[in-house]
C-alpha positions in Angstrom: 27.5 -30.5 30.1 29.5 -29.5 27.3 30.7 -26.0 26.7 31.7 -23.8 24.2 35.2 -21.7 25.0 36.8 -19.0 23.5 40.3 -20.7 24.4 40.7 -23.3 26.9 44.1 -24.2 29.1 45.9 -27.4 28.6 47.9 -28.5 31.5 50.8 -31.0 30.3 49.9 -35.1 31.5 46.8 -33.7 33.1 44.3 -32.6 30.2 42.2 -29.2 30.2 41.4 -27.2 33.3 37.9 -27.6 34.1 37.2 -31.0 32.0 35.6 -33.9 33.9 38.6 -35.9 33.4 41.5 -33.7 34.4 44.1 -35.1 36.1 42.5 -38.5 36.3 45.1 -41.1 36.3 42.9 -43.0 33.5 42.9 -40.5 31.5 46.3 -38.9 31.7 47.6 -40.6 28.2 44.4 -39.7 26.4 43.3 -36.1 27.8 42.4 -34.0 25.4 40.4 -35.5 22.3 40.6 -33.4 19.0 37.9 -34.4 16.2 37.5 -33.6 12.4 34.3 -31.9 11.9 34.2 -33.3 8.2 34.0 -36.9 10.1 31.1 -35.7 11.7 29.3 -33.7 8.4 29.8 -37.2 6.5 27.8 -39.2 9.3 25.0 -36.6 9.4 24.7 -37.2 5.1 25.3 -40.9 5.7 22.0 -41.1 8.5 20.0 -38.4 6.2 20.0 -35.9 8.9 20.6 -32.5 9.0 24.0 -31.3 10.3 24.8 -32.1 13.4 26.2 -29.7 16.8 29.6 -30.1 16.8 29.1 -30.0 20.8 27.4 -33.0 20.8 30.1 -35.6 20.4 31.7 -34.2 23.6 35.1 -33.5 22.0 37.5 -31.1 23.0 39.0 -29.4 20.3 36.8 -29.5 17.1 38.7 -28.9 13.8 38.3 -28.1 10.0 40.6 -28.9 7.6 43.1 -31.5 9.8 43.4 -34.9 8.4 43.9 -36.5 12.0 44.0 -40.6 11.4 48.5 -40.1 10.4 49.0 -38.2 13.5 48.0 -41.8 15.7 51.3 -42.3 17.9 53.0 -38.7 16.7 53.9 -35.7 18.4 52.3 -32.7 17.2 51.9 -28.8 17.7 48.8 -26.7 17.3 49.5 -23.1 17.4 46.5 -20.7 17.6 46.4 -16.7 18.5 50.0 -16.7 18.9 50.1 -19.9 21.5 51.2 -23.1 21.2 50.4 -26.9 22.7 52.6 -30.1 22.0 50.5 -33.5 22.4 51.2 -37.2 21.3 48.3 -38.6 19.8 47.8 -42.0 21.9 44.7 -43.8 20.3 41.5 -43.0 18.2 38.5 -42.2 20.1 35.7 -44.6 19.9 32.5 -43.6 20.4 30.2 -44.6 22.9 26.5 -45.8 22.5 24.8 -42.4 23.6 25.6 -41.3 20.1 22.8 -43.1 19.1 20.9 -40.9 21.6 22.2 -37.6 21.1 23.4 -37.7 17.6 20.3 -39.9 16.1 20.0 -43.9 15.6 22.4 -45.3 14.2 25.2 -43.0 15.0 27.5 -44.8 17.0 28.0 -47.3 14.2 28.9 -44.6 12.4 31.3 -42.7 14.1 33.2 -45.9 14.5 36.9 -45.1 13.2 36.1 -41.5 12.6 35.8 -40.5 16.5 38.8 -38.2 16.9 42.0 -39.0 18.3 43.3 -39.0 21.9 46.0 -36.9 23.0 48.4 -36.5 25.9 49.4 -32.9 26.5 53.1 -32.5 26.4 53.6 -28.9 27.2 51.3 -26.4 29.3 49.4 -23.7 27.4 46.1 -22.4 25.6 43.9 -23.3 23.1 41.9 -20.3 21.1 39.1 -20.4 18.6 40.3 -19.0 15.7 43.0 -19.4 12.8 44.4 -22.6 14.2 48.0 -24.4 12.5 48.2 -27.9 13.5 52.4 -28.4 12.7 53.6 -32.3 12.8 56.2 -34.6 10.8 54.0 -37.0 9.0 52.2 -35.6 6.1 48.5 -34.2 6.5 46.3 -33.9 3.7 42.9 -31.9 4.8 41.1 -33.6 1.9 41.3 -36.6 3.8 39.9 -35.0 7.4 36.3 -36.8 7.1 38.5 -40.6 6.9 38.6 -43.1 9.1 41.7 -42.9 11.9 42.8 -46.4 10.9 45.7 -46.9 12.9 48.9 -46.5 10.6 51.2 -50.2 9.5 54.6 -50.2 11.2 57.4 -50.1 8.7 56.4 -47.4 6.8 58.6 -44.2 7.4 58.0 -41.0 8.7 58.0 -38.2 6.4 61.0 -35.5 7.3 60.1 -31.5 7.6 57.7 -29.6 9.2 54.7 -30.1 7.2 51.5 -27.7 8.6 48.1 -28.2 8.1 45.4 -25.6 8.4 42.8 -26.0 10.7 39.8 -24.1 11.1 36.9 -23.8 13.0 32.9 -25.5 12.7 31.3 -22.3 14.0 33.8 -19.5 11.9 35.0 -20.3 9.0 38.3 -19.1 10.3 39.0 -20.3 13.4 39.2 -23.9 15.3 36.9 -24.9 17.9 37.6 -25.7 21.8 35.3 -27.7 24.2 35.8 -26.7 28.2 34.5 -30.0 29.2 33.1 -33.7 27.9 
């Protein structure tokens, strides 16, 4: 079952204490899955449902306002209540056919290129809900948070600087949102 956590621990190479998949050797390049909420507040208008529970697509770390599709084979930071967690982002997340189930009909198709990332955690530390600062080299554009993670060309050049984006959270408008377990 999924739960909803005021801050979760993040191990580096293993994942989050307590999710299903920690430590798995399967899993240990794509442990922690971070999702745009705007991705999933598009499918809901696409399907003509009402908004969906952000716990239902079994995420991690639900976000607001991180354009996450750029970050695909980057390092990154997210910084939240004074902590801090580095993570490469390995892959997108595809979604799997019980979003048809949980979500409504018709769901998996959608969520296709707009399932989150996957991420291997670099350092050891916590995750909170609340004012969240997702901090990486390549430019983020929050606008662009609902897009499809379409996975970036080679040849074109990473963008120098510390550029931050704001991310915030589904269930306050002020703070980001972190799973315990898929």
């Amino acid at each position: 079952m999924t739960s909803d956590e005021d801050s979760v621990r993040v191990v580096a190479g293993k994942g989050i204490v307590g999710d299903r998949f920690f430590g798995k050797a399967a899993h240990m390049d794509a442990a922690v899955t971070l999702f745009a909420v705007e991705a999933l507040e598009d499918i809901a208008r696409e399907l003509g449902e009402a908004p969906f529970d952000p716990l239902l697509p079994r995420r991690n770390v639900v976000l607001r306002g991180a354009e996450l599709a750029p970050l695909l084979g980057e390092d990154f930071v997210l910084e939240s209540a004074g902590h801090s967690v580095a993570f490469h982002a390995g892959r997108p997340a595809h979604p799997c056919v019980w979003m048809d189930r949980v979500l409504a009909p018709g769901a998996h198709r959608a969520m296709r290129g707009r399932g989150g990332i996957r991420c291997r955690p670099l350092t050891d530390g916590l995750v909170h809900r609340g004012p969240a600062v997702l901090v990486s080299n390549v430019a983020l554009d929050a606008s662009r948070a609902h897009l499809s993670a379409a996975v970036r060309r080679a040849g074109f050049p990473d963008l120098p600087g510390r550029l931050r984006s704001g991310a915030r959270s589904v269930h306050n408008p002020a703070s980001s949102t972190t799973c315990g377990d898929r």
